[in-house]
N, C-alpha and C positions, 0 to 999 in steps of 0.2 A: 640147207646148211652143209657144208663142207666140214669133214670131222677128222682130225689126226686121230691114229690107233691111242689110246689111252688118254684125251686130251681131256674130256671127263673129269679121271680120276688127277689131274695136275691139280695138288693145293698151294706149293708154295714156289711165286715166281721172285728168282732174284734179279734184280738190276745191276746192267754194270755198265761203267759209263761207254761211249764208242769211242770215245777219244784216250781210252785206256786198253788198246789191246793187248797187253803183256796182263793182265787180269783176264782175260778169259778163259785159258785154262786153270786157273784157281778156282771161277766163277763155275764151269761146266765141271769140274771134281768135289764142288762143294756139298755135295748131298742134295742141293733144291731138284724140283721136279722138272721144274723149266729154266732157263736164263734168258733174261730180256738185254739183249742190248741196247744202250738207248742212246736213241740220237736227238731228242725231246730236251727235258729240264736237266739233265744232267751231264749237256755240253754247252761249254758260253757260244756266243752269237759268231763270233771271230774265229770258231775252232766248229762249226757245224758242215762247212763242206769238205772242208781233210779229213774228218772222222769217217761222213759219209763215203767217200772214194777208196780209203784204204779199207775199207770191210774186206771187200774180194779176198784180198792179198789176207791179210786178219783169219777169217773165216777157213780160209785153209787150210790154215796151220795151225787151227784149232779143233781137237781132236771131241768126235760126236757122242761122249758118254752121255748128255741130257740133250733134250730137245732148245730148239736157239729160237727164240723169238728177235723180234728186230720193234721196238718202240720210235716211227715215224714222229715228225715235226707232225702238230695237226693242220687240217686242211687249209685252214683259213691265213696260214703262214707262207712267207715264200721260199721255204724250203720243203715243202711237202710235198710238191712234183718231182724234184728232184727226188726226192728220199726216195720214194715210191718206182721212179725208173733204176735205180741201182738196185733197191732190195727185189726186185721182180725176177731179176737173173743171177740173184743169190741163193744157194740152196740151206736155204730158211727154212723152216718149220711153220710160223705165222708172224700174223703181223700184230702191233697191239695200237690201235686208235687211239690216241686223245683226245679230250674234248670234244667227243663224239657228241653233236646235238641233231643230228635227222637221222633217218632211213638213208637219204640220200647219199650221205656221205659214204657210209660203209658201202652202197652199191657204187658208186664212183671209185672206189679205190678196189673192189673189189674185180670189176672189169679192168684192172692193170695188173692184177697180179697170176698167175699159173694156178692152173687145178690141179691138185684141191690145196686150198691154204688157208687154217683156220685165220680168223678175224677178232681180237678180243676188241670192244671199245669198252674206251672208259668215260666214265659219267663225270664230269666236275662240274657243274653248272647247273644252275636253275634251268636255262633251256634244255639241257641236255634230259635233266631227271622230268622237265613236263613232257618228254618224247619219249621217254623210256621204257613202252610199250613196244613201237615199233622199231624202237633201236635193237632189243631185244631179240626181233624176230627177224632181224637183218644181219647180226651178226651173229656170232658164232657160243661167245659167250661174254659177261658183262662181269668191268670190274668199278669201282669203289675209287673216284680221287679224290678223296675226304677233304683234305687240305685245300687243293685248288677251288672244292666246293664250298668250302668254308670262307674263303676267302673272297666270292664272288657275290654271296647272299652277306658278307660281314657280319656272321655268328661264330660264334662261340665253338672251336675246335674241340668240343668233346661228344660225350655219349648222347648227353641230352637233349643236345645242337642237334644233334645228327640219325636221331634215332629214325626221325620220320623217314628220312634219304633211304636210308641202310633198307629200312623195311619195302620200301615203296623199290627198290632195285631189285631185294628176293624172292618178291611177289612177279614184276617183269617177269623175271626169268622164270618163273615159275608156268607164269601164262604161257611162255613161249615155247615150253617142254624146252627147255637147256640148261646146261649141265649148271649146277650152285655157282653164283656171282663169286669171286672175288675181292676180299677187303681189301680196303686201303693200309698205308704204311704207316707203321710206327718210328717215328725220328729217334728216338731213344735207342742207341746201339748197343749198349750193355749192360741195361736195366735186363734180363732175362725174365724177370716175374712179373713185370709190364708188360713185355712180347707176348709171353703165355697168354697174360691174362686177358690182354686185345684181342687174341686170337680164339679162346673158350668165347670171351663175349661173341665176336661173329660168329663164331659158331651155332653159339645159342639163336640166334636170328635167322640163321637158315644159309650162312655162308661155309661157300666150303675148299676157303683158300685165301692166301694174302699175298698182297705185295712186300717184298722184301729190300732193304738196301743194304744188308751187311752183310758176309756168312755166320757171325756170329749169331745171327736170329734166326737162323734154322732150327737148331734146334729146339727153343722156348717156342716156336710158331708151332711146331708138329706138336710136342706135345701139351697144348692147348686144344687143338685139333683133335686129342685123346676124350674120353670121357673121363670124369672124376670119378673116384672110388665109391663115393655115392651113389654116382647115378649110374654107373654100373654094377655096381650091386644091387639093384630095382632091378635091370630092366635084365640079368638074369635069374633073378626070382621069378618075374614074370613070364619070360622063354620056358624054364626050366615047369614049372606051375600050370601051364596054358599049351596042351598040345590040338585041339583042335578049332582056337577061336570062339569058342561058346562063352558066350558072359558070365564070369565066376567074378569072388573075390580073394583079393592077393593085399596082403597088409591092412586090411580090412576097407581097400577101396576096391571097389569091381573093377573088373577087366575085362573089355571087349575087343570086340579086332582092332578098332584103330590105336588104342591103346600095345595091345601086341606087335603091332607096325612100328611101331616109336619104339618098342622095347629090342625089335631087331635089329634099325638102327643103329641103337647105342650102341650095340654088341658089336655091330661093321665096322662101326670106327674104331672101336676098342682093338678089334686085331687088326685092324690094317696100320693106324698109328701108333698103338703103344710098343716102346722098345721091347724085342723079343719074344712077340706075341707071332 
């Protein structure tokens, strides 16, 4: 796998469409970790190859404070050769797959692109999530299209539809040794305590990042991504209680190492997302 300096630690990716580049520097000043340009769902059919030709010109007069992903048409489209020879001599950061359903695919787009250039694919299909082992270990890292996945099995767009998906993607990744998948997007742009609270729930699952389409849901997304007052104050009683791992008890449940592990955890995320930490 091919690894950008911090791509790891990238939880929240915003989208901006490519046929709007007078938003990309809004998009790259907006706080997100990453900015995806997308040349995918969020250009119509009639406006996919002027978006894609103007990047060059776009891209340079877009100034580098976050890292620039580029969202490719997926494979099976006729726009995705194209997409693929323009973005290759673009200086990108990575690319983001859709509809990623083999191995294959990621290694086909991946001999077109300059080393080293991470790969994210996203999962939205029943083929996609029955491969989603070796999609994993082919790309770089895996994100969550909840919606288009929904839409293909004809369930139910929420937690309960979807829990199996979610899990069966953190687990992937898991196997794969790569960095926490990526959730899917919240369509609600200024519900805030919906954002958050999609984003705590992936959390809770073992995701450690979301897609975004608004600047407005940066915010609510990170701190979801925070732990809750609760559960941070467990897991520094635990830290605070437990200095060499020896099974004790703490609130009158015991505490062993994998439990201290968990209680680390919590406390990483707590300083790296919560404001002013």
């Amino acid at each position: 796998m091919t690894m950008l300096p911090g791509f790891a630690d990238h939880a929240l990716f915003l989208f901006v469409p490519a046929d709007r580049p007078e938003r990309f520097a809004k998009a790259v000043a907006s706080g997100a970790d990453a900015v995806i340009i997308d040349l995918e769902d969020a250009v119509p059919a009639h406006a996919k190859a002027g978006a894609r030709d103007g990047l060059g010109l776009a891209l340079g007069d877009t100034d580098r404070a976050s890292p620039i992903f580029v969202r490719v048409n997926g494979a099976e489209t006729a726009w995705h050769d194209g997409d693929v020879a323009v973005i290759a001599a673009l200086p990108i950061d990575g690319v983001i797959l859709p509809k990623a359903e083999a191995a294959a695919d990621i290694a086909a787009l991946r001999k077109r692109l300059p080393e080293p250039m991470p790969i994210i694919a996203i999962v939205e299909s029943a083929r996609g999530l029955s491969a989603v082992d070796e999609i994993a270990v082919a790309a770089d890292r895996l994100a969550f299209g909840s919606i288009d996945f929904a839409a293909d099995l004809g369930c139910a767009h929420n937690r309960e539809a979807l829990l199996f998906a979610r899990s069966r993607i953190v687990l992937a990744a898991r196997l794969a040794k790569a960095p926490t998948p990526i959730d899917g997007v919240t369509l609600a742009i200024g519900e805030t305590t919906l954002i958050e609270d999609d984003m705590r729930y992936g959390a809770s699952l073992g995701f450690g990042g979301k897609l975004l389409i608004h600047p407005r849901q940066i915010e609510p997304a990170r701190k979801g991504l925070a732990p809750g007052a609760e559960d941070l104050a467990w897991a520094l009683r635990i830290v605070a209680s437990v200095e060499d791992g020896a099974a004790r008890a703490v609130d009158g449940a015991m505490v062993d190492l994998p439990v201290l592990t968990r209680a680390r955890q919590v406390v990483r995320a707590h300083q790296r997302f919560s404001n002013g930490s």
